[in-house]
Each structure stands twice: as C-alpha cells, then as structure tokens.
LUMROFI-731339 format. One line per 3 residues: their letters; for each residue x, y, z of C-alpha. Coordinates in pm, 1 decimal, padded with zeros to 6 digits. Each point is the difference from the previous one (the first is absolute). Layout:
A = X,Y,Z  ...
//
This chain:
XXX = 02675.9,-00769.9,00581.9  -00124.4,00299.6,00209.3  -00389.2,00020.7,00062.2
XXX = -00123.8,00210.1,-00291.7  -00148.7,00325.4,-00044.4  -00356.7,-00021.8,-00085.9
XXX = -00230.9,00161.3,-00196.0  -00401.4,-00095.4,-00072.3  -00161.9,00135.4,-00267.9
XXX = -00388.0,-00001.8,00037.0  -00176.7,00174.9,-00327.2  -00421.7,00021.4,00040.9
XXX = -00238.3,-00124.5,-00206.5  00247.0,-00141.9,-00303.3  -00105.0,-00258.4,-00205.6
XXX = 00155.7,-00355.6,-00042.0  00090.9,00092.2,-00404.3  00082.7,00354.8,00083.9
XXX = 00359.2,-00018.5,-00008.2  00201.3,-00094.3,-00334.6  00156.2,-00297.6,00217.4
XXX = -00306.4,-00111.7,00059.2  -00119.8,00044.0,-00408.8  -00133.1,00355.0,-00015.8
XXX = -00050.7,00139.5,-00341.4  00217.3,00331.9,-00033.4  -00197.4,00286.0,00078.5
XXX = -00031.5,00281.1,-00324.0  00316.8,00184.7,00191.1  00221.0,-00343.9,00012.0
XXX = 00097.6,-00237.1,00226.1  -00235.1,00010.4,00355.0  00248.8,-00134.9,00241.8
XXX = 00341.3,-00032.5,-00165.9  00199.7,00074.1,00409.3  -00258.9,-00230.5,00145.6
XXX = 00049.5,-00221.9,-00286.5  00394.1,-00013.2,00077.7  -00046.7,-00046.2,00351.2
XXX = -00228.1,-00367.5,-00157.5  00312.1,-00018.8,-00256.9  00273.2,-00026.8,00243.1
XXX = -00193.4,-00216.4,00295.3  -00276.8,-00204.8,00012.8  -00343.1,00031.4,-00142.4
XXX = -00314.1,-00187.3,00228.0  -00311.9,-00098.1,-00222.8  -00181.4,-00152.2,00295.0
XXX = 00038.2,00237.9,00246.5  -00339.9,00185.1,00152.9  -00105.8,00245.6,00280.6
XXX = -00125.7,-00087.8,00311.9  -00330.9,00255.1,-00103.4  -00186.0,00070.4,-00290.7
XXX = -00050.4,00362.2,00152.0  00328.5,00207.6,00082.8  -00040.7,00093.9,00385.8
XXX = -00049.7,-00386.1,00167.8  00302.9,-00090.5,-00208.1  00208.8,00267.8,00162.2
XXX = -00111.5,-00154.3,00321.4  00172.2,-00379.7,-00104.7  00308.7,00192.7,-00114.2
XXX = 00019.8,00165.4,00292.6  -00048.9,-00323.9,00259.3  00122.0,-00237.4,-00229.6
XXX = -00334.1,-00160.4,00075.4  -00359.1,-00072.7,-00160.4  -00157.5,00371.0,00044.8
XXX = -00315.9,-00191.8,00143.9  00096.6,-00012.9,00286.5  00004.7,00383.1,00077.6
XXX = -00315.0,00238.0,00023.1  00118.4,00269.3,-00226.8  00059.8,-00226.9,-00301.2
XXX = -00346.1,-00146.7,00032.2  -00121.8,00346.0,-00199.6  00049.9,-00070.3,-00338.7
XXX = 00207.2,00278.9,00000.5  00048.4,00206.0,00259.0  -00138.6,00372.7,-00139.7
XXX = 00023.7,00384.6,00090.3  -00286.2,-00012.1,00186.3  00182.9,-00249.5,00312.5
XXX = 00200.8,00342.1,00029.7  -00020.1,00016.5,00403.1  -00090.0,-00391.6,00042.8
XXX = 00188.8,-00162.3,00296.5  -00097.8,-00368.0,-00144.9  00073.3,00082.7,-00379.3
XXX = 00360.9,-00050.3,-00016.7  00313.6,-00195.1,00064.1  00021.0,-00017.1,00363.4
XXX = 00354.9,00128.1,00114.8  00070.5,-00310.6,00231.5  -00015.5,-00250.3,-00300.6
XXX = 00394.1,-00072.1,-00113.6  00021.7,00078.4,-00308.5  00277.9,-00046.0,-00290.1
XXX = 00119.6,00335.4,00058.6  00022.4,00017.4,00401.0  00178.3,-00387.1,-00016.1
XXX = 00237.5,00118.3,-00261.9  00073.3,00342.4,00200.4  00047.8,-00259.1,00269.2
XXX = 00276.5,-00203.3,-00167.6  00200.5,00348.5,-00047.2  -00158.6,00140.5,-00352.2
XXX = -00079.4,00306.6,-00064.5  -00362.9,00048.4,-00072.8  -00169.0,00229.8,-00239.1
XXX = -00393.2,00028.9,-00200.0  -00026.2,00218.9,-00322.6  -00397.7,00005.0,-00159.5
XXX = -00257.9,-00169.1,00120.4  -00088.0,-00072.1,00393.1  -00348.3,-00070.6,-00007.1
XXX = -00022.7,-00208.1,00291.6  -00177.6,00247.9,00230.3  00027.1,00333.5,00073.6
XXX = 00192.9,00180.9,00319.6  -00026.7,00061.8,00261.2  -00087.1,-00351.1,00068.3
XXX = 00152.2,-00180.9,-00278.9  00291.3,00100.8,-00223.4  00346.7,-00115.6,-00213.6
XXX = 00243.2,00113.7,00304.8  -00226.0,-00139.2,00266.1  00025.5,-00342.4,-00216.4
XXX = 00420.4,-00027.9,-00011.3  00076.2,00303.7,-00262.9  00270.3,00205.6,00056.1
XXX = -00140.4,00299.9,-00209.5  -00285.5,00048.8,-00226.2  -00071.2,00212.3,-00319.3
XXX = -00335.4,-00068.2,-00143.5  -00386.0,-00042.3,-00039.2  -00203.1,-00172.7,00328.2
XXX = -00375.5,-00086.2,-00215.4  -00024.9,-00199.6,-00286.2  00016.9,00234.3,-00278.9
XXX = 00113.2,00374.4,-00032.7  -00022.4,00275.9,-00313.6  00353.5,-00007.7,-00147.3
XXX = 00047.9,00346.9,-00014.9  -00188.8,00171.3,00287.9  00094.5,-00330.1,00192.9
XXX = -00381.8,00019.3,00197.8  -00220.2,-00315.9,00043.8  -00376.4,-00042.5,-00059.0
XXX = -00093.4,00174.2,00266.0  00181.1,00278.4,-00115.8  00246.2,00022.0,00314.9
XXX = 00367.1,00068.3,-00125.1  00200.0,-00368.4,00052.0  00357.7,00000.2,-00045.1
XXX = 00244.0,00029.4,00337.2  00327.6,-00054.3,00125.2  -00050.2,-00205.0,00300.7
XXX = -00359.7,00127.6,00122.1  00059.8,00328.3,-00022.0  -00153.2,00145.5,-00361.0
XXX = 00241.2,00086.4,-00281.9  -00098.7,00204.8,-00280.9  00222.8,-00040.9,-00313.2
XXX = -00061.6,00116.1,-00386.1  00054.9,-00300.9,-00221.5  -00176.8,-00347.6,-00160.0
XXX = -00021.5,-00232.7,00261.2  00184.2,-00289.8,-00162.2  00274.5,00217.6,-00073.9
XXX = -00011.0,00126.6,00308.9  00024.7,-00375.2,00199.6  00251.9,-00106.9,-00254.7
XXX = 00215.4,00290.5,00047.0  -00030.6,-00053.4,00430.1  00116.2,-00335.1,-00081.7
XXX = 00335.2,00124.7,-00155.1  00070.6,00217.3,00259.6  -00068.6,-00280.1,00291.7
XXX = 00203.1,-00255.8,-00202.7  00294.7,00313.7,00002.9  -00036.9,00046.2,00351.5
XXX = 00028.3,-00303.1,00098.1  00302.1,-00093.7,-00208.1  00277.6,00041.1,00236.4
XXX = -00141.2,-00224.9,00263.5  -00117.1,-00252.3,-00275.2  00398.9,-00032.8,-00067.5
XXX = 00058.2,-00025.3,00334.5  -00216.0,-00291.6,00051.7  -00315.7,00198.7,00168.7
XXX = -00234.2,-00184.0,-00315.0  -00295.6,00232.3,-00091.1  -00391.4,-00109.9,-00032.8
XXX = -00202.6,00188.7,-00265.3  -00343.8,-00005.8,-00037.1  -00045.2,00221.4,-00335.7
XXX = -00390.5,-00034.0,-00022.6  -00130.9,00168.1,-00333.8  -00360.8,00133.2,-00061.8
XXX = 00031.6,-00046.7,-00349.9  -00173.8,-00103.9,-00214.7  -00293.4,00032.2,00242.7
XXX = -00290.0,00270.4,-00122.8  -00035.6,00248.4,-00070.2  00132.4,00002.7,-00304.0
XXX = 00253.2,00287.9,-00013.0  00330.7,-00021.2,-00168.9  00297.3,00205.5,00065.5
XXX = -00140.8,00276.5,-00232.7  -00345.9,00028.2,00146.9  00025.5,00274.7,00273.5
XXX = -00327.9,00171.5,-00155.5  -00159.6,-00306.0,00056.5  -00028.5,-00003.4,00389.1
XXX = -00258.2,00258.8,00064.9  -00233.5,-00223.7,-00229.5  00018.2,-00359.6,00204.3
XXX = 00067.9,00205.3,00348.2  -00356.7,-00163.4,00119.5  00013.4,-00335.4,-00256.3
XXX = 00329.7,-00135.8,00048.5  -00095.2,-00298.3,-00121.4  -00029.5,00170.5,-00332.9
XXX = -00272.6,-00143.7,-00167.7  -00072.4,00212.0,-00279.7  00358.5,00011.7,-00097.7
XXX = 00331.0,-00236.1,-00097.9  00117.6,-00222.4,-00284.0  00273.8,-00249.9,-00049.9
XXX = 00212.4,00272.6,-00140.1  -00005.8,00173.9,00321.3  00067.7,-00293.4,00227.8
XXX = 00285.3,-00131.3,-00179.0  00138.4,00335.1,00062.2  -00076.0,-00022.6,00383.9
XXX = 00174.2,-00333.8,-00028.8  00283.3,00151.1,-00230.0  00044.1,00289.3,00239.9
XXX = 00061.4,-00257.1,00314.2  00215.8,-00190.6,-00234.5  00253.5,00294.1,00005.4
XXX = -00009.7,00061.9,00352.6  00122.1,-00415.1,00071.8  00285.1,00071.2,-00334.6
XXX = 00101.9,00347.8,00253.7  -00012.5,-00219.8,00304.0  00240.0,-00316.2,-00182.5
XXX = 00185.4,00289.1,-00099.6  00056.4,00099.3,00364.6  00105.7,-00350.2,00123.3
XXX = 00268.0,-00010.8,-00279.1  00176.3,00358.4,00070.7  -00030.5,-00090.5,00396.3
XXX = 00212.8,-00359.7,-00088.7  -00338.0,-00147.0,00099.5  -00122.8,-00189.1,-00212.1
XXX = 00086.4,-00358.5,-00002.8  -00066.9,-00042.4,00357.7  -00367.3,00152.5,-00023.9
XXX = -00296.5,-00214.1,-00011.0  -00282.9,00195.6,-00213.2  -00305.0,-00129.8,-00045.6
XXX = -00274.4,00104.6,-00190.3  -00397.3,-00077.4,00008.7  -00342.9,00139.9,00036.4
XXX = -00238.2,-00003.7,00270.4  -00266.0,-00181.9,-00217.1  -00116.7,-00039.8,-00315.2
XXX = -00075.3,00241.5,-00243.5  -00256.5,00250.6,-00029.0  -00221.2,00179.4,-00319.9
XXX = 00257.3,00093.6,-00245.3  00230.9,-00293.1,00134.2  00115.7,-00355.2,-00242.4
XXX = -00029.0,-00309.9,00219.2  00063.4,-00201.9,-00339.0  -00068.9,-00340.1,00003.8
XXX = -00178.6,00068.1,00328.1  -00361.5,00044.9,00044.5  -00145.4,00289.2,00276.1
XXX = 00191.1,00264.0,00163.3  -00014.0,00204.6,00341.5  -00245.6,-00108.8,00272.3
XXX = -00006.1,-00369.5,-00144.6  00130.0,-00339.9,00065.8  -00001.6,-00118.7,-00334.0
XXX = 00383.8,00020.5,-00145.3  00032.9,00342.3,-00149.1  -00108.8,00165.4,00413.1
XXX = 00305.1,-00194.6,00153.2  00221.8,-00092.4,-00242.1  00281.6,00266.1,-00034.8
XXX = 00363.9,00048.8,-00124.0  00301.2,-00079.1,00245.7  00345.5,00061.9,-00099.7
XXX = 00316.9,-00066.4,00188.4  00311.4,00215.2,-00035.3  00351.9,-00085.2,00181.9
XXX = 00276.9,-00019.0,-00227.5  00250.3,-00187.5,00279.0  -00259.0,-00299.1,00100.7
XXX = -00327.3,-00026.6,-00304.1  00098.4,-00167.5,-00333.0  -00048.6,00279.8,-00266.7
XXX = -00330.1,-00051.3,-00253.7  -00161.9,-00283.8,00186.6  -00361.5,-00119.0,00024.0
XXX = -00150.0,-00160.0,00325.1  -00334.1,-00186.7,-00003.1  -00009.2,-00010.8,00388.7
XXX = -00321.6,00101.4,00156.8  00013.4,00286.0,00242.1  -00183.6,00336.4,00118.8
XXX = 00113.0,00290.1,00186.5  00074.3,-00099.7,00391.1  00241.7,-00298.8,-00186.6
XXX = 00191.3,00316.7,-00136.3  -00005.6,00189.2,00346.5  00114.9,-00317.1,00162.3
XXX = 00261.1,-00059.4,-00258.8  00112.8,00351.6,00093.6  -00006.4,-00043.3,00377.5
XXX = 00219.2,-00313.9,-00010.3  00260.5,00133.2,-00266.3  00009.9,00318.3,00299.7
XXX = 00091.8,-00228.4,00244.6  -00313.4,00130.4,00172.7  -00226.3,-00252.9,00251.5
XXX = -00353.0,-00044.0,-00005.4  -00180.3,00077.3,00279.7  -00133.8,-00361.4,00164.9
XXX = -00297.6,00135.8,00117.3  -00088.7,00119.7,-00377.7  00149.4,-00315.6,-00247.6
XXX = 00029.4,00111.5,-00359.1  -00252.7,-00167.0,-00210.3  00212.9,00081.2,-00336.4
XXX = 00306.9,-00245.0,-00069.8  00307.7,00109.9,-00098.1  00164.0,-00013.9,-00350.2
XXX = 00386.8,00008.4,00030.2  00033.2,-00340.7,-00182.7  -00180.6,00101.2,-00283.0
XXX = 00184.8,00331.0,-00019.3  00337.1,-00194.3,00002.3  -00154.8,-00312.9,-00245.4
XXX = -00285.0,00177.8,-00184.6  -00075.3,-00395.0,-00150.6  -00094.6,-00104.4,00366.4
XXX = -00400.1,-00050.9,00116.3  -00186.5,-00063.2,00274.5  -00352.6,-00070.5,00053.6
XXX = -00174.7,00325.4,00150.1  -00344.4,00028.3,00037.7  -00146.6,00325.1,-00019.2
XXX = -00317.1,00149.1,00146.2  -00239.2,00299.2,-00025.6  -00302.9,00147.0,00110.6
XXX = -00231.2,00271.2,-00055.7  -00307.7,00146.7,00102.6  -00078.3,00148.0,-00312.4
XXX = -00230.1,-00252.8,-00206.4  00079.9,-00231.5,00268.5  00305.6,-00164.6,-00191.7
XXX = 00210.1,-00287.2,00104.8  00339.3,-00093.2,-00161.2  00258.1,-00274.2,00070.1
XXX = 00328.4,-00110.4,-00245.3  00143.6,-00328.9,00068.9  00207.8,-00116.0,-00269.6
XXX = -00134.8,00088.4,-00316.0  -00335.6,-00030.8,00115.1  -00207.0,00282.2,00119.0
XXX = -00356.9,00011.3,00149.1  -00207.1,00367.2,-00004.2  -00309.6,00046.7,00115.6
XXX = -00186.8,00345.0,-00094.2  -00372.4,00062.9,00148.8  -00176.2,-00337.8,00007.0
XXX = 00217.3,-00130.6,-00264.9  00322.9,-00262.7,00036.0  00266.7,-00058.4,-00276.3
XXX = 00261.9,-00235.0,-00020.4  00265.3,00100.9,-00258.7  00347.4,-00181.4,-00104.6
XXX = 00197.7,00341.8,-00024.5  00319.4,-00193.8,-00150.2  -00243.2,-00060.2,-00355.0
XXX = -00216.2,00268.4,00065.0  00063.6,00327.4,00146.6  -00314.9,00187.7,-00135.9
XXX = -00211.1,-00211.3,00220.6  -00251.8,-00091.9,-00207.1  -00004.0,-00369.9,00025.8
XXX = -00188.3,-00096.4,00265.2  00131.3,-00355.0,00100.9  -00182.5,-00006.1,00333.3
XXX = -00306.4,-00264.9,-00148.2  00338.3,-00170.1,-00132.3  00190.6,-00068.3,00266.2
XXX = -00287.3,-00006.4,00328.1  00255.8,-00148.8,00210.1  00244.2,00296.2,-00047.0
XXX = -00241.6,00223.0,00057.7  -00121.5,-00108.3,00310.7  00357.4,-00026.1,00163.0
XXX = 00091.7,00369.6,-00139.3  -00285.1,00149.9,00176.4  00037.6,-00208.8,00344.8
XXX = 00368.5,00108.1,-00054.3  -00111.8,00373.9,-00024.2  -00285.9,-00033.7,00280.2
XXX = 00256.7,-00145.4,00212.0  00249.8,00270.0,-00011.7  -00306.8,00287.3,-00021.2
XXX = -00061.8,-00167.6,00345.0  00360.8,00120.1,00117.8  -00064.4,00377.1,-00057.8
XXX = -00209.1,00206.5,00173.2  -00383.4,00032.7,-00209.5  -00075.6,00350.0,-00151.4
XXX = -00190.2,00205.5,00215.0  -00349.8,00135.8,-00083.7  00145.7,00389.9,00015.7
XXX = 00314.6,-00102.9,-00265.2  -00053.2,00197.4,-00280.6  00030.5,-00033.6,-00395.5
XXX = 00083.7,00312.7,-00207.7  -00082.6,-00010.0,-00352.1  00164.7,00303.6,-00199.4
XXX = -00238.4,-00049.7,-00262.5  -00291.3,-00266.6,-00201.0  -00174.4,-00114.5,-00256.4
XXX = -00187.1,00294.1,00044.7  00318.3,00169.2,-00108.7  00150.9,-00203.0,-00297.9
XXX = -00095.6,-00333.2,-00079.9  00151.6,-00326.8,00160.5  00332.7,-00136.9,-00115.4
//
C-alpha cells in the first residue's frame, strides 16, 4: 500500500465527554459532533489516550519533536502568551526536526491551517519548522471575528506576512483546509502523499459562535471572556468545527481520497469552563484525569477496523511518531523520539502494550506518572496513589494502602524527572483566570 496522506486534527481546550462518541448529551440544537462522531463510527475510538500537557502550548512542542516538551525552553512557560511576542528563547527553535520538516524530508508535501503558537517570527515560525505554507493564528488565542489577540495586535497570516480576511475563524481554517486538501489532490494520486496539520481554535474562549459578530468589540481587551458564555454557546463552537471536519471528509471523498487518508482527531488538553470531562475529575492546567485525558479517534478506511475501541495508553508525540514512521520519514539520531509508535494497534485495535506515561508542571508543583492502571499525582505538598482501571474520579486514595507502590511510583517518576532538564526560576505560569473569578471546580 502507498504511504498515506495525512491529516492531524488538533481542537483546543475540548473536553474528554464533549463529543457524542465520547457520551455527550445532545446539545438543545441536536447532535454536537455527528461528522466527528462518524469519523469514531467508521475507525477506532481510544479511551486511554492523553496529552503530553495539561496547558495547550508545551503540548504543541511534543507534537512537534515527537518528544517530552521538557526538554525545550519555550515549553517550560505554561503556555507560551502574547506577551513572548519578540522573544528569541520563547519558541520552537528552527534547528529541532520536527514531524513536519522529517515528513517534507521523506517527499510529503507539508502544510499548517490554525493554530502555530510555538513562537513568533522572525525567530521562530511554522515554515521555519518543516511547513510548506501557513494560514493561521501565531499566539494562543485570537477574537473570531476581528481575528486580533489580547494584546490587541491583528493575528491571522499567510506565511508571516499579515492577511486580513472577513469571516469566523473556524470557518475560515476549515474552509483553508478544503482548498489545501483540493490542491493537493493531483499529486496525492500521483503518489506525492500530503501532511495536514488542520489545528482548530475552537472551542477555546471567547465564547463567540458563528452568529456573534456584535460580540467582538465587547471581549476585544478580555478575551478570556469572563463575564460571558454558557454551554449553549460552546456546544455551538464545537458544532460549528464539527461542520468544517464533515466539509473536509467531504473533500477526501470527491478527490478519490479517502480510504488512503489517515485522520486523526484530538485536543491539546483537557477541557476548560464550559467543557464535560465526565467521569473525569479537573480540567485545564491539571494533572488529575479530566487536564490530560482527551478524545483520539483514528480514521483510514483501507488499514483501521471500522467502530473499534482501543484501551492502549498513549499521548501526543506516540501519534506524531506513529505519523513519521507510516511517512516513511527518519528520526533525526541526534534528537530520538520519546513517543512510540502505534501502527499495530491501528491494524489490531485488541493489541496492548505497557506504556508509561509522564508529566510535569510548574503550576501547583504537580507530578503525574501512569503505569498500568496505576497512577501516582502529586499536587502542592500532597501525593495520591489512584487505581484508574476502578476509579477514574480519583478519589480513592490507595497510597496508605499500598506503601510499597507508592514508593516505587515516585522513585519511578524522580528517576525520569532526573532525565529532563529542571524548570528554570524565569519559566512562567499563566493563569487566565481564579477563584477570585468563579469558584473552583
């Protein structure tokens, strides 16, 4: 079979029960997800997958380098925001391979729609990382109508240079999708395979949906919208993104494309104030389940058995490797990927393997590790030990239970914190919002 066409789907800030694959209650309109839903229905569904972050920038970094983001400056800020605009430390530095430049390497074409926000140019940037072309936003987080960021400086481009177009941003990206997947058609037939970052800000604040143009001049200086939203709202945000993936299927099927395209879908972490991370407890910015925990779905009709379920642990540099190595592409040996690769899964969706995950942050000083279906969290002074398999709320504390456990699961994380390079006193932790602004989860 001919090295497939690729296409990764990162959505911000979506919550693990936000999807109707993943047990969403229909929103008053309907049906959330119903395309996203189809894309679970005919491939396979992950309910242990996570992201490498909590916090959307430092997991851009690991999908990026295919490694834990720890061991780069930039994704020590937890995230990166506006106000790095200029930085020459705060970013992905252009001499890291990345899954991008390695796949342009092994003869794909290479493309980013949405989100960069890995730096800003002219030191850092999505074509000085291995993209062909760019159409998108460089910070974190942009109005979707007048398409500026919280500092008020106008965001969207086409390469570097500034683009100024009228539209709602998620229609916008998904729309640049269809046209890139068009585009590259021809060669895609021809055996020139296409990769596709399609990186949504949706359903990310502020909380505008495609109808709420007279809403930007209100949140121009409080994106993060804290007087405003509701869950009617975001499931439109969601809803809206939901149509852009059915256009983009849609696109792969009139282009013969589509069972030879690997799509897959996720979020950059957990989900965020209006979000469902049902059964899972916590959300953005944490290491409990319901910060990391997020949907990943599988779509390619020739090789993944349709409306399967996989239990295999994973987080987003396994997904980037998986990608590199289906592309043929090399990783460089002066950078090894830390993430494993999940071809046998994909072809036997029944098949495990031990993986033991790891996080960090600076933020409350929290610790993480999943081995099996054991997981030890630390937050502030405090350490948990929680059997996630019986228990995924984590609120059965087992570590007075089972001492011995608990001791090897925190040498076990010590020992790999040890590998990484320590957080440095200048790194950075940028809370949107507090208690001060609506009470604690």
């Amino acid at each position: 079979m001919s090295r497939p066409n690729i296409i990764y789907i990162v959505c911000d800030d979506l919550g693990y029960a936000d999807l109707g694959c993943y047990g969403a209650r229909p929103a008053a309109f309907g049906a959330v997800s119903p395309n996203i839903d189809r894309l679970a229905a005919g491939g396979l569904k992950f309910t242990q997958g996570y992201a490498n972050s909590p916090v959307c920038s430092p997991t851009r970094f690991a999908l990026m380098t295919m490694r834990y983001q720890y061991r780069l400056r930039g994704a020590m800020e937890e995230p990166i925001s506006s106000r790095s605009k200029g930085s020459t430390t705060l970013g992905l530095p252009t001499d890291i391979p990345t899954l991008p430049s390695l796949l342009r390497q092994a003869g794909y074409h290479t493309g980013l729609v949405g989100k960069w926000h890995l730096g800003y140019p002219p030191t850092f940037g999505p074509q000085r990382s291995g993209y062909d072309e760019f159409f998108g936003i460089m910070a974190g987080g942009v109005d979707y109508f007048t398409h500026c960021s919280g500092k008020g400086d106008h965001d969207l481009y086409m390469g570097e240079k500034e683009h100024r177009e009228v539209g709602y941003l998620t229609d916008i990206f998904s729309k640049r999708a269809v046209d890139y997947v068009d585009r590259m058609a021809a060669d895609a037939r021809s055996g020139k395979p296409f990769f596709l970052s399609l990186h949504y800000t949706a359903p990310h604040w502020p909380w505008e949906t495609r109808d709420d143009a007279n809403m930007a001049p209100s949140v121009a200086k409080n994106l993060f919208h804290l007087n405003g939203g509701n869950i009617h709202s975001y499931h439109k945000m969601i809803h809206h993104m939901d149509e852009g993936i059915g256009w983009l299927m849609e696109a792969l099927a009139r282009q013969g494309l589509s069972d030879n395209t690997l799509v897959v879908f996720t979020s950059d972490n957990g989900g965020e104030r209006f979000s469902d991370n049902w059964p899972l407890v916590g959300g953005k910015m944490d290491l409990t389940e319901g910060g990391i925990r997020v949907p990943w779905i599988a779509h390619w009709p020739a090789v993944i058995p349709a409306g399967t379920t996989s239990t295999q642990h994973c987080m987003t540099m396994d997904w980037s490797a998986t990608m590199l190595s289906l592309g043929g592409g090399q990783p460089h040996p002066d950078h090894p990927p830390d993430g494993v690769p999940l071809q046998a899964v994909l072809h036997n969706p029944g098949h495990t393997f031990e993986r033991a995950l790891y996080w960090r942050m600076n933020h409350r000083q929290q610790r993480a590790l999943r081995v099996g279906d054991w997981k030890y969290l630390k937050v502030d002074e405090n350490e948990y030990l929680f059997n996630i398999q019986q228990d995924e709320r984590e609120r059965a504390n087992l570590s007075a239970d089972q001492p011995e456990r608990m001791t090897q699961m925190r040498q076990q994380w010590l020992g790999w914190n040890d590998s990484i390079p320590a957080i440095p006193p200048d790194a950075t932790v940028n809370l949107g919002y507090s208690v001060k602004d609506m009470p604690s989860r």
